[in-house]
N, C-alpha and C positions, 0 to 999 in steps of 0.2 A: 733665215739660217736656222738650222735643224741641231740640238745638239744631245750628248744622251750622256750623263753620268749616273754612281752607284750612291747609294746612302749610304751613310755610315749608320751605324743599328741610334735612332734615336735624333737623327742631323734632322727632322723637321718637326721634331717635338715642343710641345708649347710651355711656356711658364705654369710652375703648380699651381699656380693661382688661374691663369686663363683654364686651364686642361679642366680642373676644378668648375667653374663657372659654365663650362661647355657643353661639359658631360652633366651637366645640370639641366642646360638648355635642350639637348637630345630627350633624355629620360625623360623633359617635361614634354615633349611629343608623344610620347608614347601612353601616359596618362588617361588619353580617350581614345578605348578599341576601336577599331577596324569594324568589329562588329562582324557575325556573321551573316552579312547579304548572300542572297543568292544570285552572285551574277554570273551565267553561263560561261566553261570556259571557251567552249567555244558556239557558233552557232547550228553545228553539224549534230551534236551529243546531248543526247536528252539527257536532266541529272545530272550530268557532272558540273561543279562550279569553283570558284578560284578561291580557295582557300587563305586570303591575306591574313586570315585568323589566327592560323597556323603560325605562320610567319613571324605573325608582330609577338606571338605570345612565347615562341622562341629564343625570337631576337631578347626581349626581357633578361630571358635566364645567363642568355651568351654577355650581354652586356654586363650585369653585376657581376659576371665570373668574370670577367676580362679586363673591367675597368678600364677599357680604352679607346678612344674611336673609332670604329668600323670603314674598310672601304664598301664601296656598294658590292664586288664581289663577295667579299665575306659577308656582306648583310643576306645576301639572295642564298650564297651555299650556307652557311651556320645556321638562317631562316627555315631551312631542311633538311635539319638535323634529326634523324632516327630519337634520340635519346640526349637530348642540351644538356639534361643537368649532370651526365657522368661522361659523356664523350672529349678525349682529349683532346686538345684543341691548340695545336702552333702549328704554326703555316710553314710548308716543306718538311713536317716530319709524323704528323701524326697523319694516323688511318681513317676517317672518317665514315662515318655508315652516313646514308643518306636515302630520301624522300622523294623521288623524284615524283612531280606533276605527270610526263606522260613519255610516250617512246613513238620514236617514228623509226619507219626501215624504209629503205629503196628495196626494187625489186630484185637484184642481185643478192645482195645481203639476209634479203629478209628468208628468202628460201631456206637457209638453214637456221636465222634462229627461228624459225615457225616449227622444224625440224625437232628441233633442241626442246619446243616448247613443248610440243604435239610429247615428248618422251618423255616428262613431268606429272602430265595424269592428271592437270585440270581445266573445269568446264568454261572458265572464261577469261583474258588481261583481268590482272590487280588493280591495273590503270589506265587512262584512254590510250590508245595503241592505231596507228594509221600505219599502211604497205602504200607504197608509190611506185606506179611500174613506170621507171622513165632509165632508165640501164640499158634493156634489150633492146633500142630502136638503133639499127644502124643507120649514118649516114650515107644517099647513094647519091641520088634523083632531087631530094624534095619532099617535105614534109607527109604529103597523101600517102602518096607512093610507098613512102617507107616506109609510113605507121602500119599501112594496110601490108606491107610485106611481112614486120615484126609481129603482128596480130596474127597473122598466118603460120608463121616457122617457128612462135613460140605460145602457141596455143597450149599446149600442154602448162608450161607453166605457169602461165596466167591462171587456165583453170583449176591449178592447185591453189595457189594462192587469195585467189577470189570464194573458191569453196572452204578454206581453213581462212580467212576471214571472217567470212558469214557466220562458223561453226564457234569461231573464238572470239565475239565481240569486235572485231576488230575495221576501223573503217579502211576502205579499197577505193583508192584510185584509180580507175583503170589505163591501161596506153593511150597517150595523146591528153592525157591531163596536164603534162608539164614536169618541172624537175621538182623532187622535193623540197628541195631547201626555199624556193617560190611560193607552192603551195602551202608551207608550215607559214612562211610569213602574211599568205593572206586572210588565213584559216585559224591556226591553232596558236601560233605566237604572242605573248604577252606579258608585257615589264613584271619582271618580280618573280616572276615562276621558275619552270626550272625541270629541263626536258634533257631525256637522253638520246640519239641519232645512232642507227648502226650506217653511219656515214662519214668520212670525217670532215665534210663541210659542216656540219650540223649547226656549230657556230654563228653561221647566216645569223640566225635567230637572236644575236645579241643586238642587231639592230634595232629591235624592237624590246631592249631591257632586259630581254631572259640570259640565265645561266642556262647555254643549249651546248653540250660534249658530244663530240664522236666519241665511240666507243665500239666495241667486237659484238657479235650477237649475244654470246653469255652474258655478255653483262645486262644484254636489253634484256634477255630471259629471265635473270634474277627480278628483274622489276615486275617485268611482264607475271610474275610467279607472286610478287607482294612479298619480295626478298631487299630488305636493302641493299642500294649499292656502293660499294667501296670504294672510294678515291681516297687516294692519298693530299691531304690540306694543301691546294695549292699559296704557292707563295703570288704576289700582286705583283705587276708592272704596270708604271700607271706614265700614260702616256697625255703630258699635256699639250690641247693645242688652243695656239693661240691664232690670232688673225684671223682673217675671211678667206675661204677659198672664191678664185674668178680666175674670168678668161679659160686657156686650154689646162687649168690643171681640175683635177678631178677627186674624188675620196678613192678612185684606184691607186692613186699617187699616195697615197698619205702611206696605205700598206706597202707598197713598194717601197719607199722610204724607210720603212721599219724594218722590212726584210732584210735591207740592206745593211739595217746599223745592227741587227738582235742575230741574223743568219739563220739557218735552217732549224737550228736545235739552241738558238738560243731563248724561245719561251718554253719551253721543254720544264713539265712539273710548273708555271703559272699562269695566270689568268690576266691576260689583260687589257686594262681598264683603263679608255678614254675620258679625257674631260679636261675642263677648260672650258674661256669662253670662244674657242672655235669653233667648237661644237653645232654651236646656232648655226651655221652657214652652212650645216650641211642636210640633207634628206633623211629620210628613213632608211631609203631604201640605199642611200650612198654608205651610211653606216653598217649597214647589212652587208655592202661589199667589203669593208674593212673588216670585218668579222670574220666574213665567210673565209678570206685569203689567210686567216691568221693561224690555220693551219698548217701553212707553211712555214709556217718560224715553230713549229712542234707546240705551238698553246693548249694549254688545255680547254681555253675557249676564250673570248674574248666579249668586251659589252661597252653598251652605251647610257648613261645616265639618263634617267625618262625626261620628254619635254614637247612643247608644242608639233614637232618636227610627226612624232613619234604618233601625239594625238590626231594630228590630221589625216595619218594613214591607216590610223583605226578606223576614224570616223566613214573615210573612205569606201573601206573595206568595209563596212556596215559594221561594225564594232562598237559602236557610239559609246554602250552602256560599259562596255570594259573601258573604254577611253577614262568615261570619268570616275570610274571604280578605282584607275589607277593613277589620278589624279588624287583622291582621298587618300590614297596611300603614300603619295608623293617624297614624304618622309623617310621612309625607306628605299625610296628607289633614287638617291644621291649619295654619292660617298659623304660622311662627316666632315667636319672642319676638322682639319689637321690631323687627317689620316694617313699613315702612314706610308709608302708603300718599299717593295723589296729593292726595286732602279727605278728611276724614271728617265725619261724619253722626255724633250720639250721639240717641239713644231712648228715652224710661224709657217699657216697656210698663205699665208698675203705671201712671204717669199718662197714658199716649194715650188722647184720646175715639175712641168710633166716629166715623166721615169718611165724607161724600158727597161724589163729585168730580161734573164737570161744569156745566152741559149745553157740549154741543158741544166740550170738550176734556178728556181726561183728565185735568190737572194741577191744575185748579180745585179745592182741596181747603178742604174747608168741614164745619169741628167739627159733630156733630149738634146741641149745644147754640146754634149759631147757625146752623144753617140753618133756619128757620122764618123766622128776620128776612129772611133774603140772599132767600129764596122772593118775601117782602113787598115789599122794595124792590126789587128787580130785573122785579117782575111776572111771575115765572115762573109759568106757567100750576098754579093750587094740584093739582086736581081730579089724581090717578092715574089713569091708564087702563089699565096692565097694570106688573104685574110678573113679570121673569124670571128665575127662579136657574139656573144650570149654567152650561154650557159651557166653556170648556179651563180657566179659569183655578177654577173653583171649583165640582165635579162629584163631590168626591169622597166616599167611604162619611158622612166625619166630618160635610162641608157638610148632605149631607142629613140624618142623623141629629137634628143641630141647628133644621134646618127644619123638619123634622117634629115635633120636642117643643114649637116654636110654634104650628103648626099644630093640633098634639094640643088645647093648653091653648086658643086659640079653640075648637074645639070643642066643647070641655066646657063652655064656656059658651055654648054654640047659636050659634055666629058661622058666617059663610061670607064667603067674600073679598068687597070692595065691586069691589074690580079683577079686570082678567081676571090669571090668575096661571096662570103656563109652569114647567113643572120639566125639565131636560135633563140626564139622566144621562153618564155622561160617558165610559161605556163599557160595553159589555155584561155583564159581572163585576159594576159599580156595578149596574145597572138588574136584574139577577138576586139580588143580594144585599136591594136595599132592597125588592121585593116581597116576597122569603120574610120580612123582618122587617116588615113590615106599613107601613112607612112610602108604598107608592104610595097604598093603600085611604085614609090619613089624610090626603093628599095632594087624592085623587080626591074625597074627602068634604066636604070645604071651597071647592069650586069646582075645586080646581086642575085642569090639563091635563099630562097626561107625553109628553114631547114624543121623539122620536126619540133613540139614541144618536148623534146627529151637532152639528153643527156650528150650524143650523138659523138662529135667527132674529141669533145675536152677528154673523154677516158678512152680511146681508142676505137670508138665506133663509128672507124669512117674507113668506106669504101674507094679510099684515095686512090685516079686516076691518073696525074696529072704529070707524076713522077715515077720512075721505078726504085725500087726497094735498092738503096744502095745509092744511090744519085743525091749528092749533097747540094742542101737547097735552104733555102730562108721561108721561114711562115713566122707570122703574127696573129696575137689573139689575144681576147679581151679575158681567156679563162684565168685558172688560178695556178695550174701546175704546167712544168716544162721538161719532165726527166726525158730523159735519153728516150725516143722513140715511143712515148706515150700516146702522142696525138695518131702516129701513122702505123705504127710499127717499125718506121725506118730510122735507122741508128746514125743515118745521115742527116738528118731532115736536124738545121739551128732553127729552135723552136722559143719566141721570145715573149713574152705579159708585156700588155700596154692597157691602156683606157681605150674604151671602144672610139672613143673620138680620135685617137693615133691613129689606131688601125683601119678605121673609116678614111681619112685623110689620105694615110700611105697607102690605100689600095688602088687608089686614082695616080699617083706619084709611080705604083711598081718597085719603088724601090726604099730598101730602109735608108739610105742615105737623106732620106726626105724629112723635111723640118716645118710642118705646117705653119709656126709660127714665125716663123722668116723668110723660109721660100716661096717660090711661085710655079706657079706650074700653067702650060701656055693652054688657053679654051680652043675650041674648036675655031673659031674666025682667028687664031693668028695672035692673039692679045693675051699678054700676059695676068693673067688674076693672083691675089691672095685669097685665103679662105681667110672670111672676118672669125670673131671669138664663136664657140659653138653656142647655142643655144636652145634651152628645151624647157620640157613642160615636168614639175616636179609630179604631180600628180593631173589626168585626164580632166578637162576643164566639163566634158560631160558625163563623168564618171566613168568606170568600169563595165566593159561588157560582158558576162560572164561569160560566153559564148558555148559550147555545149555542154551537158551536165555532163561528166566523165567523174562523178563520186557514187559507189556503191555504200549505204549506209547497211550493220549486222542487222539480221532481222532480233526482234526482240527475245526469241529463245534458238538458240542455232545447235538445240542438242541434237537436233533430227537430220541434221543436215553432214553427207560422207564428206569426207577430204579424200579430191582425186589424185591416188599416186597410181600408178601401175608398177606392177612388180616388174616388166620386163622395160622399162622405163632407162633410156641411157643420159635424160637428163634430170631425173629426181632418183636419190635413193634415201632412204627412210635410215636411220642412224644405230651404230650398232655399241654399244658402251667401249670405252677404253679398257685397258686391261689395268687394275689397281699395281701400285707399286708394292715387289714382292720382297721388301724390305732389306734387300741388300746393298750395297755400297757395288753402283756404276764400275764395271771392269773392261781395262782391256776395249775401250770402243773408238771405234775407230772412226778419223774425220772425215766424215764424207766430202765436206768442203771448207776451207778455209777462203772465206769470199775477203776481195779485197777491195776498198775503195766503198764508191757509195753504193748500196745493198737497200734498194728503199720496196715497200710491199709490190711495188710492178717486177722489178728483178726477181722477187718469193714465189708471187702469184701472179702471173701476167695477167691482162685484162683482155680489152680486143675479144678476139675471138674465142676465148676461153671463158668469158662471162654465160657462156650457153650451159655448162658445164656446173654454174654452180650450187644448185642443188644435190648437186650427182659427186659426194668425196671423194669415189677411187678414180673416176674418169679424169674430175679437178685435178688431184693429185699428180697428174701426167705432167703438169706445169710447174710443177715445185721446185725453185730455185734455178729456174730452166736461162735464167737470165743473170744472172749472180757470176760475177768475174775471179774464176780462179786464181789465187794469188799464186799457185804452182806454176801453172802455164799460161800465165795472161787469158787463158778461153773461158767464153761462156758453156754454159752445159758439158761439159768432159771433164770428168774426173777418175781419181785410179780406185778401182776395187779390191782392195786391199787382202782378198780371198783369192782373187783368180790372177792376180797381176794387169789385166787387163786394165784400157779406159772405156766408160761409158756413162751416159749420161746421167743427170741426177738422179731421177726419179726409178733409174733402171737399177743404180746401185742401190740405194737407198731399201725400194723394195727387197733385192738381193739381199743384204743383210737380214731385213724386219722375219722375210721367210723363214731366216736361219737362228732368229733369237738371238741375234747380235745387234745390240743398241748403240746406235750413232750416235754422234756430235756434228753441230757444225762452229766454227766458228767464225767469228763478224770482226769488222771493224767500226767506226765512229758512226753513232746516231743510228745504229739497223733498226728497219724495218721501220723508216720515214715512210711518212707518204697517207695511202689510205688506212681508213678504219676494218678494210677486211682480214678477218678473223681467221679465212682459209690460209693467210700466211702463215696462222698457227695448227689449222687444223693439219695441214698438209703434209708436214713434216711429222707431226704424231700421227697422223695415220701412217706414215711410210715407216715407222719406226723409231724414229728421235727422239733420243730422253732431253736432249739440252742444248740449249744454246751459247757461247760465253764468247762475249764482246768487250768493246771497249767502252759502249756505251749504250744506250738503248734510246727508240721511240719509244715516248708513253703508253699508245696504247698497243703496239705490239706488244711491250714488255708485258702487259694486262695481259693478253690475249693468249700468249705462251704459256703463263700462269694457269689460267683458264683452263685450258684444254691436258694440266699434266707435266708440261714440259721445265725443266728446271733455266730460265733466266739469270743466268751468272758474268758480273761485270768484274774483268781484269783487275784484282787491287793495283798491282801495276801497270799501266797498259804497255807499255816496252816491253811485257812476256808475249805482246800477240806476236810478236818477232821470232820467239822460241819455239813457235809450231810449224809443221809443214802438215801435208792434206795426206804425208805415209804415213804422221806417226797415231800413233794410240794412245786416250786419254783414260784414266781413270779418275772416277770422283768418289774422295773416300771418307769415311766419317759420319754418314749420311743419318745412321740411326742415333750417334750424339745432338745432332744438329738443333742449334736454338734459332729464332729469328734473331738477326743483330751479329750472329757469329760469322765468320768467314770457312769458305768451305777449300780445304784443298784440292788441288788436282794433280797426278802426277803422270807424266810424259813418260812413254817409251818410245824410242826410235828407233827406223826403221834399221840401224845395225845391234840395235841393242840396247842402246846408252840410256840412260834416263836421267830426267827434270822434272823437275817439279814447279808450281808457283799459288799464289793463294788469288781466291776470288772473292767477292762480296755481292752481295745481293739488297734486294728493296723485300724477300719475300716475311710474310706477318704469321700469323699463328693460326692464322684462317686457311691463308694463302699454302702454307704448309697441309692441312690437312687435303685442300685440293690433291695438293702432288701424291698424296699417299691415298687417296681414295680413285686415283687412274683421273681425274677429271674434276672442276666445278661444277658439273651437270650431273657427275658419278653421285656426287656427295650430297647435291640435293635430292636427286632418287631416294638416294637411303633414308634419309631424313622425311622425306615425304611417306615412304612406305614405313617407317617406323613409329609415326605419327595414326598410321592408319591401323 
């Protein structure tokens, strides 16, 4: 039984004498450095090595200033601290500057901050820097097929990205390598460090000890630039489990579980932190999937305490000498005794059922022993129509191992899938290993399909068949997200999160009413079987195959080397500055849309087929809020253009205004702009002309990313005023050249007969964050800074 209460400030604080005695015990750890070895940090990068020096000699200053236990999250982000001994430091309210270890991008994302980078004006990353191209491969056929299609129809952008790699230091994956969030954890990942992702799985990486955050491309840019980056101190949620996981419940269950007790936006601004001793029962790579999902509760990242589990998968992964590097370090890579955290969450894996979340939100978490009913009463469509296992959050040796010993034992009893059934290895390593062990043949035997090592059908890159657009249906998948029409484009399609062992099971079953662990399902001779408990291989009993090389490493001087754009190019365009804020106080602008309900970065910036588009702003731009549900009219995309009377759609209005020097608004309701780490949610709307956005509440890192790009992020003080707008009236934001951080900013209403209202907002923005909005941009303002330098 699972249960989750809040702390009262100080309820697991110890006697002055123990706390005394304790922090005695810590401090005497730290007494003998680290010492600076040079142990690579990773095996790919000449010269660079893992800094634990840093670290410990930070953590020092944070400790004597703090006087008080540390969790392991605070040891890893305070450990990379810009400036320990003057940086404020309470958790949920201070700005932190920060150090990050390294930056990874995917291939969608990375196109504009390479963009952003490339308009900075230097000659190489501040810090190691990896591009992954696993975004562009559509789902159609089959893994061949498709890579060699996406290598063909996105040639161009590959080649930009691979020649501003080579030219900026930077290591290239190329297509068919796998997903990033795989590849960081067989490559670059390691307890204690502390990486930023213009992804917002990025997280994955806490499996293996690291502080790893999605975040927008500016922010990777700043790094990338050897610009601190700024987060706001997260608060901890420390989630303890106890028990042994067995049988069909899996470490997919665990987040699913948490989803269901914290919701969408309830880790939103913290970090958090597993531990216990259930811990042990689980993988590396299972912990990686609890990480990687924890973006869907809005975390800012989440991790795991270092331990054997952790070092076998270095060792694995040829790691050995980081393994026991980070074994020496061991000390810091455990929360302290009697640390504190913001809530805690407790879990007995011995009793967690398996969990189906969904349809249409990740957080719906729903025991398997009553999902059959919830399927009943709710009218969810019974019938399967495909199930998919892979993708970032659950690709790895162990997932398939397990799928495949399902797979095997249908089989054996003459079964083949009743549903269409997708496998999506999760990196090229994965997809070479589970061939040589036979698990694609058992796979391919049973119906199923092996799909690309990319990204493919979890963010909308799939060339769905099966159904037509509109025809309400049931799918199952082993991914992480389920908003409304993400997998397909279709707004019908109940799309539900399982453990790849569910959805293995129920694709022989055809239908979700199916209960592997108590039903039966009849073999081909007439006889009824059970599926026994699944079982698999934590890691490949003959190791890893790495299977083809598909890493480009910088050459060692890459000044010589062009970055290919073409100027007549409809999917790269080269970036052109914001316009600075001309210091007047926001008049008279008018709502473009007043979106209702959930508004998550898909609704902003669709993906799908619009990912071809995203190095290319004005084209992107064509998708801006194209999915965002009018609170006017219940419609997506149609809204009123408050110049002509007319309706037309976002992007149409939107520009209409920006042409005319007339600055919008939009405004949001709870939790905007959930979802992914893409930044184009924010670029898009500043490029169409939006000074602001004001909601009821924000995504973390959209709020970031709004920021970033110029745009003013404004939270309801009351949120009962969202009630007071309609999508005719006109807002003004006024005050703007008083404005301090910390102050509240008015805004006042005119309606569309005249009338006026008014009501106040609040903000998270800082004094840094402020200079953004008045220099047009974060990337405006290091410009200047750069060329004022020079």
């Amino acid at each position: 039984m699972s249960s989750s209460r809040f702390l009262v400030k100080g309820a697991q604080s110890l006697s002055s004498s123990s706390r005394s005695s304790m922090l005695t015990r810590s401090m005497a750890t730290l007494q003998s450095s680290i010492g600076d070895k040079q142990v690579p940090m990773s095996n790919l990068e000449k010269g660079k090595f893992v800094n634990y020096a840093r670290i410990e000699s930070n953590l020092q200053v944070v400790r004597q200033r703090l006087n008080r236990p540390l969790t392991l999250a605070e040891k890893i982000v305070y450990g990379h601290l810009d400036n320990p001994h003057e940086q404020d430091i309470e958790r949920g309210v201070s700005y932190l500057k920060l150090r990050p270890d390294r930056v990874a991008c995917q291939d969608a994302t990375a196109q504009m901050a390479i963009l952003q980078f490339m308009s900075a004006g230097l000659p190489q990353t501040a810090v190691p820097t990896s591009v992954h191209c696993d975004h562009l491969i559509q789902a159609q056929v089959g893994g061949p097929k498709d890579l060699a299609r996406a290598i063909d129809i996105n040639k161009e952008v590959y080649d930009f990205l691979a020649t501003a790699c080579a030219k900026y230091g930077i290591g290239f994956w190329k297509p068919g390598s796998g997903i990033i969030h795989q590849i960081i954890l067989e490559n670059y990942a390691l307890p204690g460090l502390m990486m930023i992702g213009t992804d917002s799985h990025t997280p994955n990486a806490g499996g293996l000890g690291m502080v790893a955050c999605g975040v927008g491309g500016a922010d990777a840019v700043d790094v990338m630039a050897g610009i601190p980056w700024e987060l706001k101190a997260p608060k901890v949620i420390g989630v303890y489990l106890d028990g042994k996981m067995s049988g069909w419940t899996t470490p997919k269950d665990v987040i699913l579980k948490v989803a269901g007790i914290l919701t969408v936006k309830g880790g939103t601004g913290a970090i958090i932190e597993y531990h216990g001793p259930g811990v042990e029962s689980l993988s590396c790579t299972g912990m990686a999937t609890i990480c990687n999902m924890g973006a869907e509760i809005g975390a800012t990242t989440s991790l795991f305490p270092y331990n054997k589990r952790m070092a076998s998968y270095l060792q694995a992964t040829g790691r050995s000498q980081q393994a026991a590097y980070a074994q020496e370090f061991n000390h810091n890579l455990q929360p302290d005794e009697g640390s504190e955290y913001d809530r805690r969450i407790e879990i007995n894996l011995s009793e967690l059922e398996p969990h189906i979340n969904g349809p249409f939100t990740p957080d719906l978490a729903t025991p398997i022993s009553k999902f059959a009913e919830e399927v009943k009463k709710n009218n969810w469509p019974e019938e399967l129509k495909v199930g998919l296992i892979g993708s970032c959050t659950n690709s790895s040796y162990e997932d398939m191992s397990r799928s495949a010993h399902i797979a095997k034992e249908a089989a054996d009893h003459g079964l083949k899938t009743k549903s269409i059934f997708t496998i999506t290895p999760g990196s090229e390593q994965v997809r070479a290993t589970i061939a040589r062990d036979g698990f694609v043949d058992t796979f391919e035997n049973v119906g199923g399909v092996v799909l690309a090592n990319a990204c493919g059908p979890c963010i909308g890159q799939w060339d769905r068949q099966d159904v037509k657009k509109g025809e309400v249906n049931s799918i199952i998948s082993s991914y992480n997200r389920n908003f409304t029409g993400r997998n397909d484009a279709n707004p019908a399609t109940h799309a539900f999160v399982a453990s790849p062992d569910l959805v293995t099971a129920m694709t022989f079953a055809g239908s979700l009413s199916f209960n592997p662990l108590t039903d039966s399902l009849k073999g081909a001779d007439g006889k009824e079987f059970k599926f026994s408990d699944p079982a698999g291989h934590e890691l490949p009993a003959k190791g890893y195959d790495p299977g083809e090389n598909t890493f480009q490493a910088p050459p060692e001087d890459g000044a010589s080397v062009n970055v290919a754009v073409s100027p007549t190019s409809d999917r790269l365009q080269l970036l052109k500055p914001f316009k600075a804020w001309d210091g007047k106080d926001i008049i008279d602008a008018p709502v473009l849309i007043k979106a209702k309900g959930k508004c998550t970065t898909d609704h902003i910036s669709a993906g799908g087929p619009w990912l071809k588009y995203r190095g290319h702003l004005e084209n992107i731009s064509q998708n801006c809020l194209i999915g965002a549900i009018n609170a006017d009219n219940g419609k997506a995309n149609e809204v009123l253009n408050q110049e002509t009377g007319e309706y037309g759609a976002v992007p149409t209005v939107g520009a209409y205004y920006r042409d005319r020097n007339i600055p919008w608004v939009v405004v949001g309701d709870e939790n905007y702009g959930e979802g992914s780490s893409r930044e184009h949610a924010a670029l898009e709307p500043r490029f169409l002309g939006g000074r602001a956005v004001i909601c009821r509440s924000f995504a973390r890192i959209h709020e970031t990313n709004l920021k970033k790009q110029g745009m003013l992020p404004l939270w309801f003080k009351n949120p009962a005023d969202y009630e007071k707008i309609s999508g005719s009236d006109k807002l003004s934001i006024v005050g703007l050249n008083d404005f301090k951080p910390g102050q509240d900013i008015k805004v006042e209403i005119t309606h569309k007969d005249g009338s006026k209202d008014s009501f106040l907002t609040t903000s998270s923005i800082n004094e840094g964050q402020w200079e953004w909005f008045k220099a047009g941009s974060a990337l405006n303002k290091m410009a200047a800074a750069a060329a004022a330098r020079q």
